[in-house]
C-alpha positions in Angstrom: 60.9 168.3 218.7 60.5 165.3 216.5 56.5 163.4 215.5 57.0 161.4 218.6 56.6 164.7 220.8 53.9 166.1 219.1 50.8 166.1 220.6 47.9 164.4 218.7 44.1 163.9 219.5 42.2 160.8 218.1 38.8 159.7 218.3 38.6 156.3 218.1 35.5 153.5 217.7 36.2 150.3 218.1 34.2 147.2 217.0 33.5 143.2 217.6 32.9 141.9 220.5 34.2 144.9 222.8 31.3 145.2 225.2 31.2 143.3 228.4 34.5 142.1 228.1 36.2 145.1 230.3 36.7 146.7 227.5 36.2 150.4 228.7 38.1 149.5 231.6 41.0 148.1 229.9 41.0 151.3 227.9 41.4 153.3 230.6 44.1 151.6 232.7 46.0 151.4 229.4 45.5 154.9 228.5 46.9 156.1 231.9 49.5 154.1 231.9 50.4 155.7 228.3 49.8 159.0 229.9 46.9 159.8 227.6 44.2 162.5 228.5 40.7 161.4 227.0 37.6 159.1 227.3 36.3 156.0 227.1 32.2 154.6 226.5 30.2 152.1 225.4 28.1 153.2 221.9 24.4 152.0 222.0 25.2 149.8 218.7 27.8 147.5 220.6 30.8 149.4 219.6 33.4 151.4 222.3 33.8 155.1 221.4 37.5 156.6 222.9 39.2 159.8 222.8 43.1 159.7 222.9 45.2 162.9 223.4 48.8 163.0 224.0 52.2 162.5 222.4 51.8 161.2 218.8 54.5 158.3 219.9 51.7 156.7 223.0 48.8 157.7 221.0 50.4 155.6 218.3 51.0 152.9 221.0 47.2 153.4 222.4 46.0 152.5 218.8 47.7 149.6 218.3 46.9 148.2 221.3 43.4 148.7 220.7 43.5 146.1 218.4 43.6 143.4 220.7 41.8 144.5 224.0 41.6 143.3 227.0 41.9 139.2 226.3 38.2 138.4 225.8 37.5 141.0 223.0 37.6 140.2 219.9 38.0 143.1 217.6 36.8 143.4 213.9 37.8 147.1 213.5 39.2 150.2 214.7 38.2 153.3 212.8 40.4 156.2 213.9 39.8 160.0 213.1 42.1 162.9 213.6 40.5 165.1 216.3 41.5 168.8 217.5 39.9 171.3 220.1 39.7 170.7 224.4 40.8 167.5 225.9 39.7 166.5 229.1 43.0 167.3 231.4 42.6 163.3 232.5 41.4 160.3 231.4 37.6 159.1 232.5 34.8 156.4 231.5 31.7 158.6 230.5 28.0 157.2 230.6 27.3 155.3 227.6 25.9 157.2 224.3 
């Protein structure tokens, strides 16, 4: 197994202008596509809060692309911390915190 297969879990919060720009729902389309169990919501301060778990390689992938968006977000920052414990077994858009 090399660092590309091993599983890694992020949490993730993104901000700029990230919030009614399809931001949560480019996360999620992007994360599945990656193969990534997590989350996605909006944060009450106008950031997006996401949960990435999967090979280190498409989490890697995930992270990078979160510094672009969807094409009308315009990010400032993407803070990323190392996460362990239970991942949702899929990803999903949860109610906004």
């Amino acid at each position: 197994m090399n660092g590309e297969d091993k599983e890694r879990t992020v949490r993730v919060r993104i901000a700029g202008r990230v919030q009614g720009v399809s931001y949560r729902y480019w996360t999620e389309q992007t994360a599945r596509s990656l193969g990534l169990n997590g989350w996605v919501r909006n944060r009450r301060d106008g950031s997006v809060e996401a949960l990435f778990s999967g090979p280190a390689g498409d989490v890697a992938e995930m992270l990078q692309r979160c510094h672009d968006g969807p094409s009308a977000a315009v990010v400032s920052k993407v803070e990323v911390m190392e996460e362990g414990g239970d991942t949702p077994a899929n990803f999903e858009v949860l109610p906004v915190e």
